[in-house]
C-alpha positions in Angstrom: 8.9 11.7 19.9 8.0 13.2 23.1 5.3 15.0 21.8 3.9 11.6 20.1 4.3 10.2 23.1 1.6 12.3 25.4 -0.9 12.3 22.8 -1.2 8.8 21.6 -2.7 7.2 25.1 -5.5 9.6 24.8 -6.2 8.1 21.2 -5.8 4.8 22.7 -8.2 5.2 25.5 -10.9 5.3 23.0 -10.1 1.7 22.3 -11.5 -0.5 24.7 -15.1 0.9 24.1 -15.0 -0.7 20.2 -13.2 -3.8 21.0 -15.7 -4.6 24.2 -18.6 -2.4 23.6 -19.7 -2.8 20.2 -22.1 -6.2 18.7 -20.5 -7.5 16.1 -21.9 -9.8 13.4 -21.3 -12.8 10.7 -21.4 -12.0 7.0 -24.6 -13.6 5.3 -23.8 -16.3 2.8 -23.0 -14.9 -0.5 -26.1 -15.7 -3.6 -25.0 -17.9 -6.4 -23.5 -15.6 -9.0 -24.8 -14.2 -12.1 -24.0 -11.6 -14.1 -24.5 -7.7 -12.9 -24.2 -5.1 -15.3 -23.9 -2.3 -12.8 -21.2 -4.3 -10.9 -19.7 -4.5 -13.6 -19.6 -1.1 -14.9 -18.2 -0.5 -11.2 -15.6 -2.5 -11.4 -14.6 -1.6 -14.6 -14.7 2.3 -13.3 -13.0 1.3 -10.3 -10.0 -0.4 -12.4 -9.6 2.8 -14.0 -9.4 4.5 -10.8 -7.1 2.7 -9.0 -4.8 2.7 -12.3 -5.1 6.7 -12.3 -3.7 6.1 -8.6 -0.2 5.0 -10.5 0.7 8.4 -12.2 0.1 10.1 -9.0 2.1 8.0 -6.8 4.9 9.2 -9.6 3.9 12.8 -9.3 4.1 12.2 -5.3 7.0 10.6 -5.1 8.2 12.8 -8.0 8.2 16.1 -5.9 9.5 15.0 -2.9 13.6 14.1 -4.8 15.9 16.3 -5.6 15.6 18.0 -9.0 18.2 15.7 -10.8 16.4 13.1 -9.8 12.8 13.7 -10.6 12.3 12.1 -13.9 13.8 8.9 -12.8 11.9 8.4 -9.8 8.9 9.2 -11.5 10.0 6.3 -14.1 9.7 4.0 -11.5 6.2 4.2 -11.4 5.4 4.2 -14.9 8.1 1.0 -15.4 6.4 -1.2 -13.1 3.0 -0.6 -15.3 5.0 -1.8 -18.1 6.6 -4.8 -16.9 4.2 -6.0 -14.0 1.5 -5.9 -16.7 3.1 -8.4 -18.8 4.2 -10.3 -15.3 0.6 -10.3 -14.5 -0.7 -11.9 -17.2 1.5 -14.1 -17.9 1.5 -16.1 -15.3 1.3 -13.5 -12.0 -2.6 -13.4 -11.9 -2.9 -17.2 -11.9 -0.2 -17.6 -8.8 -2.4 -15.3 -7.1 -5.9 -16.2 -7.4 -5.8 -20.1 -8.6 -4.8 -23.9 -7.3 -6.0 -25.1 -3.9 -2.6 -24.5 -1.9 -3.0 -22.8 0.9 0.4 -21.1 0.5 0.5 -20.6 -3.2 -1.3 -20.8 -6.5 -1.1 -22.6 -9.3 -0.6 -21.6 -13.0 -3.8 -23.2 -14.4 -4.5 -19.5 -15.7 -1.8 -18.6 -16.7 -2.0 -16.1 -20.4 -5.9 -16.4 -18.5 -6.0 -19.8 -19.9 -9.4 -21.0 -19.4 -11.2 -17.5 -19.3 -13.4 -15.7 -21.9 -16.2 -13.3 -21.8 -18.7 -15.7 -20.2 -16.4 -16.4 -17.3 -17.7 -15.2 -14.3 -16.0 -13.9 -10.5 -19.0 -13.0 -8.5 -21.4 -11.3 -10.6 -18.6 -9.9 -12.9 -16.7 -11.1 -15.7 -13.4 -12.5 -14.7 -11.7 -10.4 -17.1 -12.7 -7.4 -14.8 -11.5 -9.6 -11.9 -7.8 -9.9 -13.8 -8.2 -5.8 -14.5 -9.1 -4.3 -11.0 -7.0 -6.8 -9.3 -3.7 -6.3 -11.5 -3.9 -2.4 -10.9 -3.0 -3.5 -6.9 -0.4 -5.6 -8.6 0.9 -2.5 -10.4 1.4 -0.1 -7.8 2.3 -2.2 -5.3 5.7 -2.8 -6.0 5.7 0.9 -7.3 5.3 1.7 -3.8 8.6 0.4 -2.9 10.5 2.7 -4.9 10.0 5.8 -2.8 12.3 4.0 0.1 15.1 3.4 -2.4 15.1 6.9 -4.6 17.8 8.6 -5.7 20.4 6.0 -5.3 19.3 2.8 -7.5 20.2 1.6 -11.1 17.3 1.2 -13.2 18.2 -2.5 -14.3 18.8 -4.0 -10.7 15.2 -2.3 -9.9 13.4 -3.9 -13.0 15.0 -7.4 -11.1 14.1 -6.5 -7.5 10.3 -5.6 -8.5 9.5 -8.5 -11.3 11.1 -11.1 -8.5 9.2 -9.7 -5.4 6.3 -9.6 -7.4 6.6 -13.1 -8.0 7.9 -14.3 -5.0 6.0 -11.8 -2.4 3.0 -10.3 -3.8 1.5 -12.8 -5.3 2.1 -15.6 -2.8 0.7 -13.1 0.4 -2.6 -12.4 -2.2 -3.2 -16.2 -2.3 -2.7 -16.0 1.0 -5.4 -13.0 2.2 -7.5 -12.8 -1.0 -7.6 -16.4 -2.3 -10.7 -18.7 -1.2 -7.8 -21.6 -0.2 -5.5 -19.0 1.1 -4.7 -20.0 4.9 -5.2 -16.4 6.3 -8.6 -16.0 4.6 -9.4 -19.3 5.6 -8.5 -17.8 9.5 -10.5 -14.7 8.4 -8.2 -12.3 7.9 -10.3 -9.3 8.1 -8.3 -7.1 4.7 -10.9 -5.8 2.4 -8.5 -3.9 0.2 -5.0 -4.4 1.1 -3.6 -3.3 4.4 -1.5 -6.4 4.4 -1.4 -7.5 0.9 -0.4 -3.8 -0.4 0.8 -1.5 2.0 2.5 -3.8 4.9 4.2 -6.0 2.4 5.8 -2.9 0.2 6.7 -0.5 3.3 8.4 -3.6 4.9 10.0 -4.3 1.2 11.0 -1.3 1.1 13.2 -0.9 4.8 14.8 -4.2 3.8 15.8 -2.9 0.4 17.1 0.6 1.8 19.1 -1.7 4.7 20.6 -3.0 2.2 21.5 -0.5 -0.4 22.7 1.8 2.2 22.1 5.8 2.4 22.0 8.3 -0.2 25.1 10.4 -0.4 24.7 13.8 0.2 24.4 15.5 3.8 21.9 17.1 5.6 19.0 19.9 4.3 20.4 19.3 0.7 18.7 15.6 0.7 15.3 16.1 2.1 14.6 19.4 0.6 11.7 18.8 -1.8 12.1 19.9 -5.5 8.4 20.7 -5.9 5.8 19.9 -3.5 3.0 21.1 -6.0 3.8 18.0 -7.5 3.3 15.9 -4.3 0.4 18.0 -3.5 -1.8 16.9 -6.7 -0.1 13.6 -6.5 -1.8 13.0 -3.2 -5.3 14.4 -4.6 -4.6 11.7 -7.1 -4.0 9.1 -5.0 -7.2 9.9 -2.8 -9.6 10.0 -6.1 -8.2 6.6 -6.9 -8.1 5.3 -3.8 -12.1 5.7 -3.9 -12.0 2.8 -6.6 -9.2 1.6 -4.8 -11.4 0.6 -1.3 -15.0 1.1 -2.7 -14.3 -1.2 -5.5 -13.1 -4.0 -3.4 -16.1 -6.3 -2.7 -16.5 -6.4 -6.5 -20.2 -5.1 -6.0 -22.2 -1.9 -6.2 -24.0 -2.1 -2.7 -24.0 -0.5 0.7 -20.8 -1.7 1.7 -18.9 0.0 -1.7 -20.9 2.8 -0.6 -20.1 3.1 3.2 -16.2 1.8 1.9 -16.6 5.3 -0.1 -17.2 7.2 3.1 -15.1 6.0 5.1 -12.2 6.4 2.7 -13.6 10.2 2.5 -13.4 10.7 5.9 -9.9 8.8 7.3 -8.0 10.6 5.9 -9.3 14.1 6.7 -8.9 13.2 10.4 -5.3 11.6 9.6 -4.6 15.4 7.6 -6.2 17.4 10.5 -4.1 15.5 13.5 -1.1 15.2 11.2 -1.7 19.1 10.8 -1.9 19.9 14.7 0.9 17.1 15.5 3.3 18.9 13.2 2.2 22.7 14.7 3.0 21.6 18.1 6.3 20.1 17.2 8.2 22.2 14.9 5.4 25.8 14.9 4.7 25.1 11.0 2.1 23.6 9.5 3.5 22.3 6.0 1.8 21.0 2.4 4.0 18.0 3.3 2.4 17.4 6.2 -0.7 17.4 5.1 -0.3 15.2 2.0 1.5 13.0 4.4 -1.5 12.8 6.7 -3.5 12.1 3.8 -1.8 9.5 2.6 -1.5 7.8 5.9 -5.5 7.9 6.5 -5.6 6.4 3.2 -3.1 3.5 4.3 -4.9 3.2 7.5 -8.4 3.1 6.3 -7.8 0.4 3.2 -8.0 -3.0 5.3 -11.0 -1.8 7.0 -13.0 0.5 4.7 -15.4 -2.5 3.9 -15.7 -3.3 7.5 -16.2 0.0 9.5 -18.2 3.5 9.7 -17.9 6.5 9.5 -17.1 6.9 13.4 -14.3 4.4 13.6 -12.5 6.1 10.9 -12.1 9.3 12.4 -10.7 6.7 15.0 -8.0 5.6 12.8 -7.6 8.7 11.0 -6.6 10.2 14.6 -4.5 7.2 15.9 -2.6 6.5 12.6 -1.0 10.2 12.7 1.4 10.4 15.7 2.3 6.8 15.1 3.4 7.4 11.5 4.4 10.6 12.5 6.9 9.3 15.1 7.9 6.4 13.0 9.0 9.1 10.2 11.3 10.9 13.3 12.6 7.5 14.3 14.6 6.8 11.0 17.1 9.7 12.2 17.8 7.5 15.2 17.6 4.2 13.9 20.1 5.3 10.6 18.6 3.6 7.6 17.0 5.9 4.8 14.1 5.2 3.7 13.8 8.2 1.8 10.7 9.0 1.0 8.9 7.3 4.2 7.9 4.2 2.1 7.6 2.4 5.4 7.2 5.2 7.5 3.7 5.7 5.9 2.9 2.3 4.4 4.5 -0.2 6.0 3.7 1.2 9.6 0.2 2.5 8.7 -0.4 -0.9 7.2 0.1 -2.6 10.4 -1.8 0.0 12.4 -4.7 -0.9 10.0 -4.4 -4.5 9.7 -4.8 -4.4 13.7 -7.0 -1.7 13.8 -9.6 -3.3 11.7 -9.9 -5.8 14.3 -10.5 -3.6 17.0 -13.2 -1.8 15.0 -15.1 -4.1 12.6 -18.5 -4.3 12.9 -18.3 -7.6 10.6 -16.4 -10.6 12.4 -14.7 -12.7 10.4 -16.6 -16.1 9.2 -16.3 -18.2 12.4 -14.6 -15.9 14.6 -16.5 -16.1 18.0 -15.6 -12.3 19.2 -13.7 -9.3 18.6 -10.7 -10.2 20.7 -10.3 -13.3 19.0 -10.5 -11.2 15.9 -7.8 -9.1 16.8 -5.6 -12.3 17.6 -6.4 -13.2 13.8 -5.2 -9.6 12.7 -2.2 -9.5 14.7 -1.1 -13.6 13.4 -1.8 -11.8 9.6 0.3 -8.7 10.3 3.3 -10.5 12.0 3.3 -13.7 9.1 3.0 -11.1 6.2 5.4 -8.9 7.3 8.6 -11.2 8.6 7.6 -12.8 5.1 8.1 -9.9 2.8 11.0 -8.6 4.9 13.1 -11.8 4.6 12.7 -12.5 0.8 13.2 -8.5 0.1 16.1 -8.5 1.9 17.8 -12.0 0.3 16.5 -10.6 -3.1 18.2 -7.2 -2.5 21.4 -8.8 -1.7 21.5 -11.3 -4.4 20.6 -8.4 -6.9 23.3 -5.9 -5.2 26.0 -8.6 -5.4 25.5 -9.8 -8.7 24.1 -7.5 -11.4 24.4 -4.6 -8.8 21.0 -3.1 -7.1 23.3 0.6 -5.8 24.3 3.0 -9.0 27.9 4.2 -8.9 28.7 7.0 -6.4 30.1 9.2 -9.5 26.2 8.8 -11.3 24.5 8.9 -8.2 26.0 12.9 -7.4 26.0 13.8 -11.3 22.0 13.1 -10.9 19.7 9.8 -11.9 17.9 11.5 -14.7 20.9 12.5 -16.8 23.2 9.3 -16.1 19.9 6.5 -16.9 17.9 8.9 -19.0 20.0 11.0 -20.6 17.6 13.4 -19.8 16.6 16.9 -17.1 13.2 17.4 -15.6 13.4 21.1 -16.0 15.2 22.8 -18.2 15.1 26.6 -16.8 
């Protein structure tokens, strides 16, 4: 923490010059839509990307448990495609993205009642609309699992994720994303999900792990990684998807998909490369972990602002998100709740960061916002309402699941190993 400590201000000094130094301007009305066939072969490549994103968050997450463990915390992952998907289209898209509300939608499209291959969003068909923004729907709550793994019964997760979806995802999406949404009608700068994905799932996932408790086991024997070649393509995965992920979301192939490729290029190279020299200094190693940990927290960083900045301001980020998620990661000894594999050490903290961040960087005010400070007051009003929201309803709905179906597996399942006692099955058999 120390060591955080003396190189963050000379990050921050950097600051001022964006926030006071830079022109910013108002986004151009958008044309009246028609149908684009290369937006929508785009967006129907970027679906596919950002839904390749889901098996490597497994494979990351996957690496990082303890061997007994591995298949079932990869399981989480590939469960919430299966039941999110049906939660989605049932009625999950249509709370999202319909109604007038400001708060929360409607179910008007519900089973996309009301849609067919004429429909348009934008210049695409709202079927690619439902696609590209159910695979954020997917992974979101995905993301959760890695603060809870190793210690949770696979029927009070199925609960927790199809109830936050519903009661958290989808509400804070109507919220940022929606045109009657009250944050993006205060222009709430979030082109891809800083809040909406990463704040609201790393903040999910502290309440959850509060709640639950610690795993059992002591020291070097719980945070020794079963195989980090796992993580490490898992994080390549991540970063291919997350092209699709940011490039893909202003639903257009233009120069802001392409810069949004950049950028998401270049974040979290700087994030790796400070991660890298943060971790030298500190402990004389410089680890895969670290590095796909530094990856991934450029990626978080860079995903609320990837339609909104360049090149230069996301080495920024890259550079500032690093200590901070680096310290936050220390500060769970301290603080003793396990988030176990740095769910909101990564994403809930680098989500804020970004949310913020994107304020202080944009070179695209918001529509209406007079300048960059009052920006930043918008970011910071998005950040707080998002997160105190998620965390309350995650922590009721952890407690309600623990005390009545039971969130925690038993202690005698837990040390015989998740895979065998859910599963009835190993990862490796050697």
């Amino acid at each position: 923490m120390k060591l955080v400590k003396k190189i963050l201000p000379f990050l921050i000094l950097a600051i001022p010059v964006f926030v006071w130094g830079q022109e910013a301007t108002t986004p151009a009305p958008a044309p009246a839509p028609t149908l684009d066939k290369g937006d929508t072969a785009w967006m129907i490549v970027a679906s596919a990307f950002v839904f390749f994103m889901i098996p490597g968050l497994a494979l990351f997450y996957g690496g990082l448990v303890r061997s007994k463990n591995v298949l079932s915390t990869m399981m989480h992952s590939f469960i919430a495609i299966l039941v999110l998907t049906l939660q989605w289209t049932i009625f999950g898209y249509s709370f999202a993205f319909s109604g007038e509300n400001p708060y929360y939608g409607d179910f008007a499209l519900a089973f996309l009642n009301g849609i067919n291959e004429n429909t348009l969003e934008l210049t695409v068909p709202k079927y690619v609309h439902f696609l590209f923004q159910g695979m954020f729907a997917l992974i979101t709550p995905a993301l959760i699992s890695g603060a809870i793994a190793e210690r949770v019964k696979l029927s009070g997760y199925i609960a927790f994720i199809l109830l936050w979806a519903t009661l958290v995802y989808d509400p804070v999406a109507h919220w940022v994303w929606a045109g009657s949404g009250w944050l993006f009608k205060m222009s709430a700068l979030d082109f891809a999900g800083g809040t909406v994905v990463h704040l609201i799932s790393g903040i999910a996932g502290l309440a959850a792990a509060i709640v639950i408790g610690k795993r059992k086991g002591e020291g070097i024997s719980l945070v020794q990684p079963n195989n980090l070649t796992y993580t490490l393509i898992g994080a390549g995965l991540l970063w291919f998807g997350w092209f699709g992920f940011n490039a893909g979301s202003g639903l257009a192939t233009n120069g802001i998909a392409a810069r949004a490729f950049v950028v998401t290029l270049v974040a979290p190279a700087a994030a790796g490369v400070a991660w890298l020299v943060i971790e030298y200094l500190h402990t004389k190693k410089a680890t895969a972990l670290g590095a796909a940990s530094g990856i991934v927290a450029g990626l978080v960083v860079i995903t609320p602002a990837s339609g909104f900045v360049g090149p230069v301001e996301s080495i920024y980020m890259g550079f500032i998100v690093a200590p901070i998620c680096y310290g936050a990661i220390l500060l769970k000894g301290k603080l003793g709740y396990d988030d176990s594999l740095d769910a909101f050490g990564i994403h809930g903290v680098g989500g804020a960061i970004g949310a913020i961040l994107t304020g202080v960087f944009t070179l695209t005010l918001g529509a209406g916002v007079a300048s960059k400070g009052d920006q930043i007051v918008v970011q910071l009003i998005s950040v707080a309402a998002t997160g105190i929201y998620s965390f309350v309803v995650s922590l009721v709905l952890a407690f309600v699941i623990e005390k009545t179906i039971g969130f925690r597996i038993s202690e005698e399942k837990e040390i015989a190993g998740l895979d065998s006692e859910i599963h009835g099955e190993k990862g490796y058999i050697l």
